[in-house]
C-alpha positions in Angstrom: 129.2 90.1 93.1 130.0 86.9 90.5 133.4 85.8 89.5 134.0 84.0 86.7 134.1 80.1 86.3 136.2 80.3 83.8 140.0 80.1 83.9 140.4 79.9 80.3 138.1 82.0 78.7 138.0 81.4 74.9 135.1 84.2 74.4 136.4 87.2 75.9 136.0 89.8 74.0 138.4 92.0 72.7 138.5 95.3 74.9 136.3 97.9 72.2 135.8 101.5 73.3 132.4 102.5 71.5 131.9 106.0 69.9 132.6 109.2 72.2 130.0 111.5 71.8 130.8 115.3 71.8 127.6 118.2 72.6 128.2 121.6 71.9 127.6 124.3 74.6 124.0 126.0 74.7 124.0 129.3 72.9 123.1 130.7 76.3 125.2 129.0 78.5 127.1 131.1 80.8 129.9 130.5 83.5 129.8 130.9 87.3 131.4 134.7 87.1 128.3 135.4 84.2 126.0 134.2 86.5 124.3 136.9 87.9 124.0 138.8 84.7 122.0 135.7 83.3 119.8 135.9 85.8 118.6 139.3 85.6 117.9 139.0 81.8 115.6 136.4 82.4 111.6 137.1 82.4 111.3 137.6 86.5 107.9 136.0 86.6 109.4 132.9 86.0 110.9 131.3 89.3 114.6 130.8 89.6 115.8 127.0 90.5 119.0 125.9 91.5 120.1 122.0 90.8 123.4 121.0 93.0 124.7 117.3 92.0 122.5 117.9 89.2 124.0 114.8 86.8 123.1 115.2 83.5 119.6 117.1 84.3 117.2 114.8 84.6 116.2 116.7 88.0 116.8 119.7 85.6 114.3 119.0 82.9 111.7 117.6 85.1 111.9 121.5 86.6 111.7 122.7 83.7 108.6 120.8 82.0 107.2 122.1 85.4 108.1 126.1 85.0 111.1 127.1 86.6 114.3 127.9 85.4 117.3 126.4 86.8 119.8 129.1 86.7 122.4 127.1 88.1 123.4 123.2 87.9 126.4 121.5 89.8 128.5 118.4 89.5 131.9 117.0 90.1 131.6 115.1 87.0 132.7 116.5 83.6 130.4 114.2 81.1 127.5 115.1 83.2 128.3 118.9 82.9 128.8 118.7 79.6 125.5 117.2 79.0 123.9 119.4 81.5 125.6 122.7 79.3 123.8 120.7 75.9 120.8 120.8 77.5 120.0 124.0 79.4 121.1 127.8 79.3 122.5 129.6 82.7 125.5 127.7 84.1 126.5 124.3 84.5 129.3 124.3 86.8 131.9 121.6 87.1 133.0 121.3 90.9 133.5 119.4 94.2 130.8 120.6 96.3 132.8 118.8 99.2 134.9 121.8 99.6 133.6 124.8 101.9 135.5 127.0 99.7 133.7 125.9 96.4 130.1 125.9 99.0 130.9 130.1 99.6 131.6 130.8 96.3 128.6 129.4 94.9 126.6 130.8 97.7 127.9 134.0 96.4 126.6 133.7 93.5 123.4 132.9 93.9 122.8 136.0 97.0 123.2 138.4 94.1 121.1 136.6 92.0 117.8 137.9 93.0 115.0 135.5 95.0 115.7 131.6 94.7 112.7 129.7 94.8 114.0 126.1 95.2 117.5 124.5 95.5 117.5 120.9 94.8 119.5 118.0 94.4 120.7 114.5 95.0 123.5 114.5 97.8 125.2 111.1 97.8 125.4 110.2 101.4 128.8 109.2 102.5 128.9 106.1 104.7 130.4 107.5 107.8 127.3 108.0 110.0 126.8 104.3 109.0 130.1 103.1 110.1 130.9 105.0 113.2 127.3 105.1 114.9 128.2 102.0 116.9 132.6 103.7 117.4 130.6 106.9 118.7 133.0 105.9 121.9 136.7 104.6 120.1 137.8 108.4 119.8 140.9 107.0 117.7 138.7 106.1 115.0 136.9 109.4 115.2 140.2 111.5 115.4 141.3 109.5 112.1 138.2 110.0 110.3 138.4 113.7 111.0 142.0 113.9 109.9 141.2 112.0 106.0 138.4 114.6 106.0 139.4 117.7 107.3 138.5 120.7 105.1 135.6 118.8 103.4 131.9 118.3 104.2 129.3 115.2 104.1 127.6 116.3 100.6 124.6 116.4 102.7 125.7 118.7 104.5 127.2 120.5 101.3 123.6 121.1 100.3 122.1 121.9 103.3 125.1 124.6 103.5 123.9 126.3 99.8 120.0 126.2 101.8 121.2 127.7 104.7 123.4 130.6 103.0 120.8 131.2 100.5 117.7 130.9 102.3 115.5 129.5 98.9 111.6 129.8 99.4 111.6 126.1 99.1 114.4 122.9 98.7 113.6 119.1 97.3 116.3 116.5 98.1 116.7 113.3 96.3 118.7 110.1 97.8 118.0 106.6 98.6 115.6 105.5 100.8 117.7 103.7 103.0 118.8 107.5 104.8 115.3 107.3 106.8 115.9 103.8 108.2 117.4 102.2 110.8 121.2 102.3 110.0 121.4 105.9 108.2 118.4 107.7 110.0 120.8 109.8 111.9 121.7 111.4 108.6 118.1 111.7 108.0 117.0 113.1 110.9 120.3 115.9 110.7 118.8 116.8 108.1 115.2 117.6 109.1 117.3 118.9 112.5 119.2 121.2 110.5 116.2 122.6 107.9 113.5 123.2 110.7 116.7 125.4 112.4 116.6 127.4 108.7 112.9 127.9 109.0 111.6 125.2 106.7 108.8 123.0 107.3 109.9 119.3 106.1 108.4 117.0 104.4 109.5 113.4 103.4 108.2 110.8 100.9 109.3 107.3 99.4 108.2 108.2 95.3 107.8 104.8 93.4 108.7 106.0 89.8 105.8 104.4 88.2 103.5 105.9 90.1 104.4 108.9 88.0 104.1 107.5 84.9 107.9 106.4 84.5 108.1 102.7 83.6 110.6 101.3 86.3 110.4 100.6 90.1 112.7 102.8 90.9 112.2 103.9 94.9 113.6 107.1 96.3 113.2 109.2 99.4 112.1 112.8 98.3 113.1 115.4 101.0 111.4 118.9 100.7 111.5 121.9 102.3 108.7 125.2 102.2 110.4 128.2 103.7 107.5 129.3 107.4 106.4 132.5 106.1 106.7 132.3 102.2 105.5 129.3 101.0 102.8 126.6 102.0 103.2 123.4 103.4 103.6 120.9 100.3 101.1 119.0 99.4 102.2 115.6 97.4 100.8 115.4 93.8 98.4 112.7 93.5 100.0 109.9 91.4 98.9 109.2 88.2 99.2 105.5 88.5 96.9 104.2 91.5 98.8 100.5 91.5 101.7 99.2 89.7 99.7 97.0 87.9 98.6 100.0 86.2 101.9 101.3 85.4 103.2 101.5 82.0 104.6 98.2 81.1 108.6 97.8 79.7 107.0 97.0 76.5 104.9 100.3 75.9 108.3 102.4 76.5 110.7 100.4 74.1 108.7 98.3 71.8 109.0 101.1 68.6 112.8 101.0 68.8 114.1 98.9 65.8 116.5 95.8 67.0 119.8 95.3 67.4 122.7 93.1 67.3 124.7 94.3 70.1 127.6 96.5 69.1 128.9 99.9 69.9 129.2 100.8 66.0 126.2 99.6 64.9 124.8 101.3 62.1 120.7 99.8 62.7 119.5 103.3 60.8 120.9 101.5 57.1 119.2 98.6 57.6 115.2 100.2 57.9 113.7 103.2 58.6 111.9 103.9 62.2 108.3 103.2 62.0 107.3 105.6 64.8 105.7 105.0 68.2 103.0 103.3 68.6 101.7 104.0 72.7 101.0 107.1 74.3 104.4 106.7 76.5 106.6 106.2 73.2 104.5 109.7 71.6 105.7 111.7 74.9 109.2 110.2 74.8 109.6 111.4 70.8 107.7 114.9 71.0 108.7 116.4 74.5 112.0 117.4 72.6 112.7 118.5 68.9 114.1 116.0 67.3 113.9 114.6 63.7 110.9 111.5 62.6 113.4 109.2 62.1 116.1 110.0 64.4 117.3 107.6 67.6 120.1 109.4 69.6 122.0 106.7 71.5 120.3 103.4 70.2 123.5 101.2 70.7 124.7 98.7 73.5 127.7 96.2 73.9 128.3 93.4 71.7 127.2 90.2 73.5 129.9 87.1 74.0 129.2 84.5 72.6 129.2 81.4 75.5 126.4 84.5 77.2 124.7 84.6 73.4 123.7 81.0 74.3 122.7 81.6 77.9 120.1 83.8 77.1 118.5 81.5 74.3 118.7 78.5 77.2 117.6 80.9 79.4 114.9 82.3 77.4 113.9 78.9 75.5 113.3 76.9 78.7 112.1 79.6 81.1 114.9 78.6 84.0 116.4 81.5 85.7 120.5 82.0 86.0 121.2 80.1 89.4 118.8 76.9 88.0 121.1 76.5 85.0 123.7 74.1 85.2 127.4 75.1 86.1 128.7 74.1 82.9 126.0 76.3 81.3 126.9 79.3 83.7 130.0 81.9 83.1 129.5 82.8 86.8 129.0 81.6 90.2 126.6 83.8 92.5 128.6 85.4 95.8 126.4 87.9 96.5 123.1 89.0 96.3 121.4 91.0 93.5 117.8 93.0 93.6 114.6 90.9 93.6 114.0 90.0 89.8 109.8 90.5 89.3 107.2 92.6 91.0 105.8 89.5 91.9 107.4 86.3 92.8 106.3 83.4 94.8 109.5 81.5 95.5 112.0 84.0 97.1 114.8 81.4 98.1 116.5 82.3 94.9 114.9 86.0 94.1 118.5 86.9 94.8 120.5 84.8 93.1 120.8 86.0 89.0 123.6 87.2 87.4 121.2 87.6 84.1 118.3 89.0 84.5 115.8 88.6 81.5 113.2 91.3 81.9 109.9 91.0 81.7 107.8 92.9 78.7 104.5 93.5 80.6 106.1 95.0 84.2 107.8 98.0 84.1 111.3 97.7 84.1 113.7 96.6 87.3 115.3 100.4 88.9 117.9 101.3 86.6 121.4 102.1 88.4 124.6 103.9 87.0 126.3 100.1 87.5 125.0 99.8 83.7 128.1 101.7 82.9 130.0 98.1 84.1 127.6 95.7 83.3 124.7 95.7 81.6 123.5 91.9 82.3 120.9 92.5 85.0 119.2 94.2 82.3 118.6 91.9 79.0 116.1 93.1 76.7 112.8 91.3 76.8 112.5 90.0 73.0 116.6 90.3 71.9 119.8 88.3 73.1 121.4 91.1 73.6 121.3 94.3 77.2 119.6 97.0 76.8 120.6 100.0 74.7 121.5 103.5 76.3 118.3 105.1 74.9 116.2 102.1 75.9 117.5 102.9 79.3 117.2 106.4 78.9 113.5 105.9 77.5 112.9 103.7 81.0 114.1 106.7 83.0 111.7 109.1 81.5 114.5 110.7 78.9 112.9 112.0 76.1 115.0 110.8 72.8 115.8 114.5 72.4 118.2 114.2 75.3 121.3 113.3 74.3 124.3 112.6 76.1 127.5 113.3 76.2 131.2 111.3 76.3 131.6 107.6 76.0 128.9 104.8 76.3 130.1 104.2 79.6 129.8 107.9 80.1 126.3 107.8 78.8 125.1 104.6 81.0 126.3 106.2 83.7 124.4 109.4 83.7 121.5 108.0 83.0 121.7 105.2 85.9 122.2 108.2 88.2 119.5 110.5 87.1 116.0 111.1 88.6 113.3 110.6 86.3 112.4 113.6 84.6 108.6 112.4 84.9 109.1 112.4 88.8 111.0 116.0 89.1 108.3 117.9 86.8 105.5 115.9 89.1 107.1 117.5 92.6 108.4 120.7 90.3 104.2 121.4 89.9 103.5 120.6 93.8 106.1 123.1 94.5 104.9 125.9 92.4 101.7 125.6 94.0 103.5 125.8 97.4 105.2 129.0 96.3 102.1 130.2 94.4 99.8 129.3 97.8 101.4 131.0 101.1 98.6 129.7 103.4 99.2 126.6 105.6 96.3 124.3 105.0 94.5 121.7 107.4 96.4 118.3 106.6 99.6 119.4 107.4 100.9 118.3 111.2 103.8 120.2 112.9 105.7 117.5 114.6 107.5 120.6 116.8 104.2 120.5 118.6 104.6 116.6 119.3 108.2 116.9 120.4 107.9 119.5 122.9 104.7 117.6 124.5 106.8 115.0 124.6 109.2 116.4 126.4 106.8 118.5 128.8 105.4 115.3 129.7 108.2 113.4 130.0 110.1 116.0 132.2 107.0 116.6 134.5 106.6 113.0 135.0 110.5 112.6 135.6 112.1 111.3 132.9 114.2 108.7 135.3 111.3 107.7 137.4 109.2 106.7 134.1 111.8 104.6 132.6 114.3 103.6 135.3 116.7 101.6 132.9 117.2 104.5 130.8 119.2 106.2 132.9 122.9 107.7 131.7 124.0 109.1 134.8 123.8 107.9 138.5 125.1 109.5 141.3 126.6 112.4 139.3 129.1 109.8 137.4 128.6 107.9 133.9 127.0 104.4 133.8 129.0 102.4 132.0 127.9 100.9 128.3 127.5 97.5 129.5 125.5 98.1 132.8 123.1 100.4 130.3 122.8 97.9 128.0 121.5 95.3 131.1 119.3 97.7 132.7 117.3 98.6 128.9 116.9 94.6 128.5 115.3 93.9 131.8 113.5 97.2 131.6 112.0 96.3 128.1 111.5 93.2 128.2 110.4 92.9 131.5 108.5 96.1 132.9 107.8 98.0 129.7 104.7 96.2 129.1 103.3 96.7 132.3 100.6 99.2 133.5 102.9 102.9 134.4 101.8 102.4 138.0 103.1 98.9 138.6 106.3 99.4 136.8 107.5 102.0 139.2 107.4 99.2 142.2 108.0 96.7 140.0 112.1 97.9 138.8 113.3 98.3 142.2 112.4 94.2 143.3 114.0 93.1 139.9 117.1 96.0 139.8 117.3 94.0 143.3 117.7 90.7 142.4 119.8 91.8 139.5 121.6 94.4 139.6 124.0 93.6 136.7 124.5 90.6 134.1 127.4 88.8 136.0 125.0 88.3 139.2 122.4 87.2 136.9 124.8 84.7 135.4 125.9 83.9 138.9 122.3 83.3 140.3 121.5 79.6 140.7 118.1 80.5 141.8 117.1 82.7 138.7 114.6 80.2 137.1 112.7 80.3 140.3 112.8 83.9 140.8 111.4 84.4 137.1 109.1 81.8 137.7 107.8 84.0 140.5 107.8 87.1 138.6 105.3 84.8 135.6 108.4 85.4 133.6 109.8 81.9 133.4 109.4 82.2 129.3 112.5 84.9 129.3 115.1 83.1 130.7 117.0 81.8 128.1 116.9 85.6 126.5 118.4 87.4 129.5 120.9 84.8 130.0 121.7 85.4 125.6 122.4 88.9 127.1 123.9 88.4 129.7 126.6 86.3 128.2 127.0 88.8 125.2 128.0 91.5 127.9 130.1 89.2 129.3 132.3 88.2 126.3 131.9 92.0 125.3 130.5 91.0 122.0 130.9 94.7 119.8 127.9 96.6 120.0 127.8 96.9 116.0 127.3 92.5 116.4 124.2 92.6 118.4 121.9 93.4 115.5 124.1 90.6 112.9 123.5 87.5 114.8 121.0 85.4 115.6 121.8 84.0 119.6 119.6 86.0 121.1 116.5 83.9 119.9 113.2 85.3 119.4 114.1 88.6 119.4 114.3 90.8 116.5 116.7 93.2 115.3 114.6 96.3 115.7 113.8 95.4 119.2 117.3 94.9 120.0 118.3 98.4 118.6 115.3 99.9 120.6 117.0 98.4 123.5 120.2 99.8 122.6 119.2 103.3 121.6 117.3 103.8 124.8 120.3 104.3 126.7 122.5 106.1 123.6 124.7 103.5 122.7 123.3 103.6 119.1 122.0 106.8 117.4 119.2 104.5 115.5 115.6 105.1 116.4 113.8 101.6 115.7 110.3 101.7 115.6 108.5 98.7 116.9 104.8 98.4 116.6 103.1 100.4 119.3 105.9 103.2 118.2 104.7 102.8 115.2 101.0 103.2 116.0 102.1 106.4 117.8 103.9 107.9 114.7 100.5 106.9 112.4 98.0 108.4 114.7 100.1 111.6 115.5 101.0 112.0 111.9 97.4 111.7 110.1 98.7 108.1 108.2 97.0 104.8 107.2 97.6 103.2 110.7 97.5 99.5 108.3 100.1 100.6 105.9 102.2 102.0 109.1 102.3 98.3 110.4 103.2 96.9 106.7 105.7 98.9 105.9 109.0 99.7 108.0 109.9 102.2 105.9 106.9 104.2 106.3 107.4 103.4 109.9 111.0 104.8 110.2 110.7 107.2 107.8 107.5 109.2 109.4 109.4 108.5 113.2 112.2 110.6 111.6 110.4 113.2 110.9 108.4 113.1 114.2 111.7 112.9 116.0 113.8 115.5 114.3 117.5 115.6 115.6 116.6 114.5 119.4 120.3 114.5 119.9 120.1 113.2 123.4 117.4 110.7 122.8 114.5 112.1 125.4 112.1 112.5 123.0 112.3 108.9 121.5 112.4 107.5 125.1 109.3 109.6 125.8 107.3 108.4 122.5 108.7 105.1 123.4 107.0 105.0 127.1 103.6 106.9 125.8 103.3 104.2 122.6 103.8 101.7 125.5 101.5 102.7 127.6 98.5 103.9 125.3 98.8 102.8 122.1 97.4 99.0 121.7 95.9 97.7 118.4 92.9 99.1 120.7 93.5 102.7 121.4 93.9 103.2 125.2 93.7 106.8 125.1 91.4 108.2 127.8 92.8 105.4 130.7 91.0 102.1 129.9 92.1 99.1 131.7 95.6 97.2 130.5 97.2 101.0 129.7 98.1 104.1 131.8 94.9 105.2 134.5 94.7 108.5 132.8 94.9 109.8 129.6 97.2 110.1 127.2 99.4 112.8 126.8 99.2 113.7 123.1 95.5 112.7 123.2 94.8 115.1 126.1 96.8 117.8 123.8 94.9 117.3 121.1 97.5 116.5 119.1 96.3 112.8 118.2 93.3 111.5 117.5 93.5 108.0 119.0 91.6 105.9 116.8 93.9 106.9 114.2 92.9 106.1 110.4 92.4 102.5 109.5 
């Protein structure tokens, strides 16, 4: 967020609404009630799709290109129907998929319409999970949320609904990849919860755009469903881009599109004649569509101010960046961070820090968001003084300049900010034909059922309380309370976790002993010496962090947002936390993380790189686990076997026998490197 340095601002412009652009209907669009009747007139070779929170299509088309017909589209929006109704024949529906009324109707439908081979879509996930997984216990706030919400669903849910009701041989859902991580992965792992219930195997990837060919960095978690018993397991396609190095550049998409001033009403056609494109990417973008040689659909942006006119010639001219300009050079002062602005940067103190963005010709292009209906600023064109136009933005999402769209610039930003990439949707579209078209599960793919309910067996034959002590709930029949769980999983983790499995089961009792809760560890005058004995000296000053956080009863949602207990990081802290249920996160720490990579056939190297591929793969491995047993199981196994050196059959420093999972033959140890 910026706010202006100006009090007086001599050039604001005058408030200018650009041209509103009307589409006509396809001559075979139908409405809901016509529905059916469309889709028996269609050729029944070709398989029937279904896009809910479809936007203006760009899900839709990438379908399409890939050979199914999308029957029916949904969205509470009416320029993004509209657009949608330009575009495609069947029925684009305007609605509020919120409502379980709108949810049966449309389910309706569909039953009558004959086998559904994929439902897809792009739930926006409401924050709630993210605001009340730490309130879980303030039943106030949980009655109040309930009462602004009664009668309407989490749009997750919404979709998962339609799936349920219409059983489709297969599902893909689109959203940010945030959902999988720590923070939202209970919405993530209701999900896979809810779709294995169905009888869909799930699969989950983070797609980078330009691996597909689109030139942007755009990130998004890809959810997808193959019905057990009428489809195969998916099998990604391979991307057509190996390293975004090799992606197509900014300049290849945009560099045929004439200039521009910057203004709504600019008529650039008058003053020269398009010369035509002149890379590969620019041929696709003018041919996948019909459209006339020399016509541009939507080639027009906002008229630049002119104090910003001169920003981006200093900006541009001397190479500085928006924060390393001067304050009387600067409309705005920075309050709040903005994306990374390159693929590569070696300085990241400021990487956050830029109103304007200048972007760069030979990277493909920062992830285009609807905020471009608002402010276009982040995105100034490469070579002009001016943002980017709506069909250079529509070019960098992988819009053919035969889409058009419909309603007001704004309008038009707007859809196309929240689209997926047409590119992306035909590339999944094809490995989901070949699931339908396959029916035979093939060697690669890994049921994580089986790995849950060995889990379980061996954590419930090995007693789930005498393995890991601290992570009890209940004692003596009754409730521990939050904060005596809380001490119990610190001492426990940090302090007998690491050891052999043998030696921690004397070990808890002597330290439970000396401390049974955090105000007789505050209270201990002696506790230096007793850690000292314990070759634990090094740990004080954290337990004693803890300690006084229970005792000021610091909210559980702080523990993750500060930094006083030192040395400790904020997954281990939620690990901690989540061990005894007082956060629905799943954090996955390094051995975890080994565990999920060597369970789940990954690149063990890329598992300890990337958190998201950490998180996102524990999700799946997880599934609901309501009650948390199977994450305190993996937790205690990925303890206890799974060093940087597998430990799997026993070896010294681990467990005296083998490992569970290993012994089940349901990993193979070494992993892949």
């Amino acid at each position: 967020m910026a706010r202006s340095l100006l009090a007086n601002d001599p050039h604001r412009l005058k408030a200018l609404k650009g041209p509103n652009q009307r589409l006509d209907p396809h001559p075979k669009s139908c409405t809901l009630e016509e529905l059916q009747q469309h889709a028996r007139s269609l050729d029944p070779s070709k398989p029937l799709a279904v896009d809910l929170f479809s936007g203006a299509g760009g899900l839709s088309l990438g379908l399409h290109s890939a050979g199914f017909e999308v029957v029916l589209a949904c969205d509470i929006r009416p320029d993004s129907i509209a657009t949608h109704r330009h575009h495609f024949a069947g029925c684009s529906h305007q609605c509020d998929l919120s409502s379980p009324e709108v949810l049966k109707n449309i389910s309706r439908m569909l039953n009558g319409c004959g086998d559904i081979a994929l439902v897809a879509g792009g739930p926006p996930c409401q924050p709630f999970s993210r605001n009340i997984r730490w309130r879980k216990h303030d039943a106030g706030f949980v009655d109040q949320h309930r009462q602004l919400n009664e009668g309407r669903r989490e749009l997750w849910e919404s979709f998962l609904t339609v799936v349920e009701e219409v059983m489709p041989r297969t599902f893909l859902m689109e959203n940010v990849p945030d959902i999988a991580q720590t923070g939202d992965q209970e919405v993530f792992r209701g999900i896979v919860s809810r779709a294995e219930k169905a009888g869909y195997r799930v699969h989950a990837r983070i797609i980078h755009a330009w691996e597909y060919g689109v030139p942007q960095l755009r990130s998004r978690l890809f959810i997808a469903g193959t019905r057990i018993g009428y489809s195969a397991p998916l099998q990604w396609p391979n991307p057509v881009c190996s390293s975004v190095e090799q992606a197509v550049p900014l300049e290849d998409a945009i560099s045929d599109l004439p200039p521009l001033i910057g203004d709504w009403w600019e008529q650039w056609a008058e003053q020269g004649d398009y010369a035509g494109p002149q890379t590969q990417y620019q041929e696709l973008m003018r041919n996948w569509l019909p459209l006339t040689e020399v016509e541009i659909p939507d080639h027009i942006t906002r008229k630049v101010r002119g104090d910003d006119l001169e920003t981006f010639q200093l900006m541009r001219e001397t190479g500085l960046r928006y924060h390393e300009l001067d304050d009387e050079q600067r409309r705005y002062s920075v309050t709040r961070k903005s994306p990374p602005t390159s693929i590569n940067t070696d300085t990241r103190e400021h990487s956050f820090r830029n109103k304007y963005n200048i972007l760069k010709p030979n990277e493909p292009c920062l992830t285009v968001t609807a905020h471009m209906s608002k402010d276009g600023y982040w995105y100034i064109h490469p070579k002009q003084n001016r943002t980017l136009s709506i069909r250079e933005a529509a070019r960098v999402q992988s819009f053919p300049d035969g889409f058009l769209f419909h309603g007001t610039p704004s309008n038009r930003f707007h859809q196309v900010g929240e689209a997926v990439a047409p590119l992306v949707g035909a590339a999944l579209g094809g490995a989901l034909l070949e699931a339908l078209l396959d029916g035979e599960p093939h060697e690669e793919w890994s049921d994580p059922k089986a790995v849950r309910e060995e889990l379980l067996r061996w954590y419930r034959e090995e007693g789930g309380d005498s393995l890991l002590p601290w992570a009890r709930q209940r004692e003596n029949g009754d409730d521990i309370s939050d904060s005596l769980k809380a001490w119990r999983a610190f001492l426990g983790e940090f302090l007998v976790s690491r050891l052999p499995l043998q030696r921690q089961q004397t070990f808890w009792p002597q330290l439970i002993t000396c401390w049974p809760d955090h105000e007789v560890f505050l209270n201990d005058l002696n506790r230096r010496r007793t850690l000292r004995s314990f070759s634990f000296e090094g740990l004080e000053n954290l337990l004693e962090g803890v300690a006084i956080q229970l005792k000021d009863e610091l909210p559980w949602s702080q523990w993750v947002r500060n930094d006083s207990l030192a040395g400790v990081g904020r997954d281990r802290i939620r690990q901690c936390l989540a061990m005894v249920g007082i956060t629905a996160d799943r954090s996955c720490n390094t051995a975890l993380g080994r565990l999920v990579a060597r369970v789940s056939n990954l690149q063990e190297l890329e598992c300890e790189k990337s958190r998201q591929l950490r998180e996102l793969n524990l999700g799946l491995m997880l599934g609901g686990d309501e009650d948390g047993k199977i994450y305190r199981a993996a937790v205690a196994v990925a303890d206890g076997w799974c060093h940087q050196v597998p430990q799997c059959d026993g070896k010294p420093g681990a467990s005296s026998y083998m490992c569970p999972l290993n012994a089940s033959n349901l990993c193979k140890g070494k992993g892949h490197k």
